[in-house]
C-alpha positions as CSV (number, residue, x, y, z in Angstrom):
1,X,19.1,-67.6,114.7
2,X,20.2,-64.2,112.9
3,X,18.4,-63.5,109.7
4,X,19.6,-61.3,107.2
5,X,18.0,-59.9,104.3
6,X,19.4,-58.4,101.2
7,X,16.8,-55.4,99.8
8,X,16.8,-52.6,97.6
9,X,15.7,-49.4,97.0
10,X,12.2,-49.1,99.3
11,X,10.8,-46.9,97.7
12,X,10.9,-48.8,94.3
13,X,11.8,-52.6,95.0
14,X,8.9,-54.4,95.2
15,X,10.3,-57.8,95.8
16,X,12.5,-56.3,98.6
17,X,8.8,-55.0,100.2
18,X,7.2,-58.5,99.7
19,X,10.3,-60.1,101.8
20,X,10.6,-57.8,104.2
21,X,6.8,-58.0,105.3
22,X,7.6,-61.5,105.8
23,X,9.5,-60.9,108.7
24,X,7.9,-57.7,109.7
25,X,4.2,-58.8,109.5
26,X,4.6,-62.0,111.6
27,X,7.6,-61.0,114.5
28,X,10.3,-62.8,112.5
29,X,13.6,-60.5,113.5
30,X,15.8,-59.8,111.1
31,X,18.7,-57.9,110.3
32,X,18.0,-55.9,106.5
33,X,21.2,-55.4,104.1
34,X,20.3,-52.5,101.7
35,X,22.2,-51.1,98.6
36,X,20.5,-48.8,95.9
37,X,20.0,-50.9,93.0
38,X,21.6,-50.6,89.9
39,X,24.9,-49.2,91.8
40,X,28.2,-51.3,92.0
41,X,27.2,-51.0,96.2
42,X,24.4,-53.3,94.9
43,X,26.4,-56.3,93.4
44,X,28.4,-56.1,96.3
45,X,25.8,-56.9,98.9
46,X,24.8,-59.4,96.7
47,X,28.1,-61.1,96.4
48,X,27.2,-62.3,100.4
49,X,24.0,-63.8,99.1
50,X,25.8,-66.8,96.8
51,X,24.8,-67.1,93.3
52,X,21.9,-64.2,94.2
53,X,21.1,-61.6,91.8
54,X,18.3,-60.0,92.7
55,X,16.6,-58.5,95.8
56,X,15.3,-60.2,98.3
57,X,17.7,-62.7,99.7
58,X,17.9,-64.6,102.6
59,X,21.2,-65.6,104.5
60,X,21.3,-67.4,107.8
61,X,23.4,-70.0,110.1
62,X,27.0,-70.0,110.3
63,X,30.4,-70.6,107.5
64,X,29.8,-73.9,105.8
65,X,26.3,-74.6,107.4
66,X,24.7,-71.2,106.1
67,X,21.7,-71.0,104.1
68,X,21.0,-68.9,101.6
69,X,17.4,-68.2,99.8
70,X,17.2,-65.8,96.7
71,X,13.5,-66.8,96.0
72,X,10.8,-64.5,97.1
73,X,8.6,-68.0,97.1
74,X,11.2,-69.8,98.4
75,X,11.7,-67.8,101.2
76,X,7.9,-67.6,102.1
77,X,8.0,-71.4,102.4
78,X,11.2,-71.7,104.1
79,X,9.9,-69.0,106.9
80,X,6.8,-70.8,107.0
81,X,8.7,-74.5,107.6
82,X,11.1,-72.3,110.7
83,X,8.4,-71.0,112.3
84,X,5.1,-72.7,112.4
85,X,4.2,-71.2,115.2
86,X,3.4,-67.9,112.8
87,X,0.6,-68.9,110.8
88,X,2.4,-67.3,107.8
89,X,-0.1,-69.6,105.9
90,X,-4.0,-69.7,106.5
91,X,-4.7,-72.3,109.0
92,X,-7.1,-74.2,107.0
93,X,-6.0,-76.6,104.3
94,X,-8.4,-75.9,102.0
95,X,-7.8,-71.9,102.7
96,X,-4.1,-72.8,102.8
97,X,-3.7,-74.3,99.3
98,X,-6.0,-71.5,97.9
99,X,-3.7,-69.1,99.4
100,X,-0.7,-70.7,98.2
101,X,-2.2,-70.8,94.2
102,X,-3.1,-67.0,94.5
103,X,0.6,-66.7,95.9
104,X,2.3,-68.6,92.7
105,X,0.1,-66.6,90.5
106,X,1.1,-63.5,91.8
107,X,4.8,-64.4,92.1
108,X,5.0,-65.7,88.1
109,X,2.2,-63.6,86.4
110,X,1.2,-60.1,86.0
111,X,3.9,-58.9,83.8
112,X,1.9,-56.5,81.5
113,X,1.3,-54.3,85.2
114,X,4.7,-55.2,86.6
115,X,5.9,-53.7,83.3
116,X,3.6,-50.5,83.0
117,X,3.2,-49.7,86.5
118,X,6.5,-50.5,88.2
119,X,6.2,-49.1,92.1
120,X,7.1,-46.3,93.3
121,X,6.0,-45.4,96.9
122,X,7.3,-41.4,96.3
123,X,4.6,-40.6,93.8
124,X,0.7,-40.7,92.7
125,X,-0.7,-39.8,89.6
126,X,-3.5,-38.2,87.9
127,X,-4.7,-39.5,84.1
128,X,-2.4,-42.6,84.1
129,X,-3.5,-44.3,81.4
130,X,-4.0,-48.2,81.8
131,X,-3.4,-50.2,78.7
132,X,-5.9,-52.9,77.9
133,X,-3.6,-55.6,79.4
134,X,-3.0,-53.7,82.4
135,X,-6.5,-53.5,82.8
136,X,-7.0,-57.4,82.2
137,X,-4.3,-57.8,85.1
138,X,-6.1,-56.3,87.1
139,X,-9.8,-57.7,86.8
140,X,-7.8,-61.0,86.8
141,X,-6.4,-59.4,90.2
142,X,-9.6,-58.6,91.5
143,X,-11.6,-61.7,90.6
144,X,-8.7,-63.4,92.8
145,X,-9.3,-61.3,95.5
146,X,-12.6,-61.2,95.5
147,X,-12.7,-65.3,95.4
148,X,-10.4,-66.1,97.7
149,X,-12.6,-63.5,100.1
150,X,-15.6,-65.7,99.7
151,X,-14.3,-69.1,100.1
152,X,-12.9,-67.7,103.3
153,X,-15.6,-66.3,104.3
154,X,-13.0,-63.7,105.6
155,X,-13.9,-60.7,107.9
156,X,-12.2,-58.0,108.2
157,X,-9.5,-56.0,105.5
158,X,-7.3,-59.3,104.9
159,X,-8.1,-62.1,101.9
160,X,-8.2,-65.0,104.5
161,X,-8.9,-63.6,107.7
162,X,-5.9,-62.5,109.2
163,X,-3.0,-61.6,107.7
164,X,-1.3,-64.3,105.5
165,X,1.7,-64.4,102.9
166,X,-1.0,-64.0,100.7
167,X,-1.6,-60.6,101.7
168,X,2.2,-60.0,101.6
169,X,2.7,-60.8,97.9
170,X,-0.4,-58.5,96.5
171,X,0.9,-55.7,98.8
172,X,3.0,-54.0,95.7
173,X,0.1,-54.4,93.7
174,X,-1.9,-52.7,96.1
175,X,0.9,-49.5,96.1
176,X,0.7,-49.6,92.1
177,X,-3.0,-48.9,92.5
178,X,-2.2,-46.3,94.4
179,X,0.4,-44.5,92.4
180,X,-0.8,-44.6,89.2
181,X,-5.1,-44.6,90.3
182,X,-5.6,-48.0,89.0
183,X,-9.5,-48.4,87.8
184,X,-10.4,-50.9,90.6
185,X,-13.7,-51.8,92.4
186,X,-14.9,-50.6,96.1
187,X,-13.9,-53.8,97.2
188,X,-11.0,-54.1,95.3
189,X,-10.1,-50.4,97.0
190,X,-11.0,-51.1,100.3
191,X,-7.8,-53.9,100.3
192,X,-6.2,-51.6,98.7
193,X,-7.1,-49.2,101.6
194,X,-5.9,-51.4,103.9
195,X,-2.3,-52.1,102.9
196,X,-2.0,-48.2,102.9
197,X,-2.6,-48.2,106.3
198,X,-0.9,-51.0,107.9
199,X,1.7,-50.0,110.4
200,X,4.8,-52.1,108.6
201,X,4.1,-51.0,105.7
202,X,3.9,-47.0,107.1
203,X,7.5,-48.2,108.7
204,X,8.7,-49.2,104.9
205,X,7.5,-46.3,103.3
206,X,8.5,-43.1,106.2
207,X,12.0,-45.3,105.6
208,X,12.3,-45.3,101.7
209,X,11.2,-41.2,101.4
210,X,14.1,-41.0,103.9
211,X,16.5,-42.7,101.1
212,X,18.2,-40.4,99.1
213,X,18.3,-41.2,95.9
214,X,16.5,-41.0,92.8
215,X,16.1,-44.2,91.0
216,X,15.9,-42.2,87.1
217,X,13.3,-43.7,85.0
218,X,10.1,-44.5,87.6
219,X,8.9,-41.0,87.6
220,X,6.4,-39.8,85.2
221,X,5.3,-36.4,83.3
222,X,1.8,-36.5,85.0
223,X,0.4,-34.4,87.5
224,X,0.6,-35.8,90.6
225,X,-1.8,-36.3,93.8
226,X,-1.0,-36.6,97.6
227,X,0.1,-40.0,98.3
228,X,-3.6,-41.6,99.0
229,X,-2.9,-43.3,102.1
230,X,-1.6,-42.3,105.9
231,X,1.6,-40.7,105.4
């Protein structure tokens, strides 16, 4: 079965990061479809993707008998139903419901951080200012983390153990920290640590600083710091 995934820009989609980790983290192969976003090029892709709209989206199977996913969510759960054999999901029920609220939470909530701190993986600031609802976000975000880590009982950099879808949707948060020095905890910034470092998401980034273009309006007038993980 050929996969094929619509994304954006890398270095700016976070959605398109979250979806592609799904396949990348856990051996899934897939083929990526990428257009800058914003661009007619965009809507084009996307015009292969059904009623889609936004970045990620799923296609496979063949004419009439092809399915198509334009839900970050929905695609996590449709991977997770194809390929059992992945342990997209924590293997536990009790860890694997857990995992799935933090998951729904992240995919619905968060806005005053999605909205202040969008991502951008070509940049890191100094004296980013975080708002007093971008710093609720993110105690809310860390009190998550930091919960889930204890009811696993979870050694090791991931929330559950090894490396689960939940781990895949907080990755972009874990970036936004990054580029704009969120005010987290040692805890908090040894995940954080950790999603700098893992190989895929080394693979993503080398790949979006090797994209051309620009997106206008994610930059900045702050003075900036060398990216703080592997380059």
């Amino acid at each position: 079965m050929t996969y094929e995934l619509a994304i954006g820009d890398r270095s700016y989609s976070s959605w398109s990061l979250r979806g592609w980790l799904m396949f990348a983290r856990f051996s899934i192969p897939v083929t990526p479809v990428q257009a800058a976003m914003y661009t007619p090029e965009f809507r084009a892709m996307l015009a292969g993707f059904g009623v889609a709209r936004l970045v990620p989206a799923l296609r496979f199977g063949e004419g009439g008998d092809a399915v198509l996913v334009w839900d970050s969510l929905a695609m996590a759960e449709t991977l997770a139903e194809r390929h059992p054999d992945r342990a997209l999901w924590p293997s536990a029920p009790r860890h694997r419901g857990l995992a799935r609220a933090l998951v729904g939470e992240m995919h619905s909530g968060f806005t005053a951080l999605r909205t202040a701190c969008p991502m951008n993986l070509r940049r890191s600031y100094v004296g980013f200012a975080a708002s007093e609802p971008v710093r609720a976000d993110l105690a809310r975000i860390e009190e998550l983390w930091a919960f889930a880590r204890r009811a696993a009982g979870a050694a090791g950099p991931w929330l559950f153990g090894a490396y689960s879808l939940a781990d895949v949707f907080f990755a972009p948060v874990a970036t936004r920290i990054a580029t704009y020095g969120l005010p987290v905890g040692e805890a908090a910034g040894t995940y954080v640590a950790a999603h700098l470092a893992d190989p895929a998401f080394l693979e993503w980034r080398r790949a979006g600083l090797a994209e051309p273009k620009i997106q206008p309006g994610y930059d900045l007038d702050l003075p900036e710091r060398p990216w703080p993980g592997p380059a």
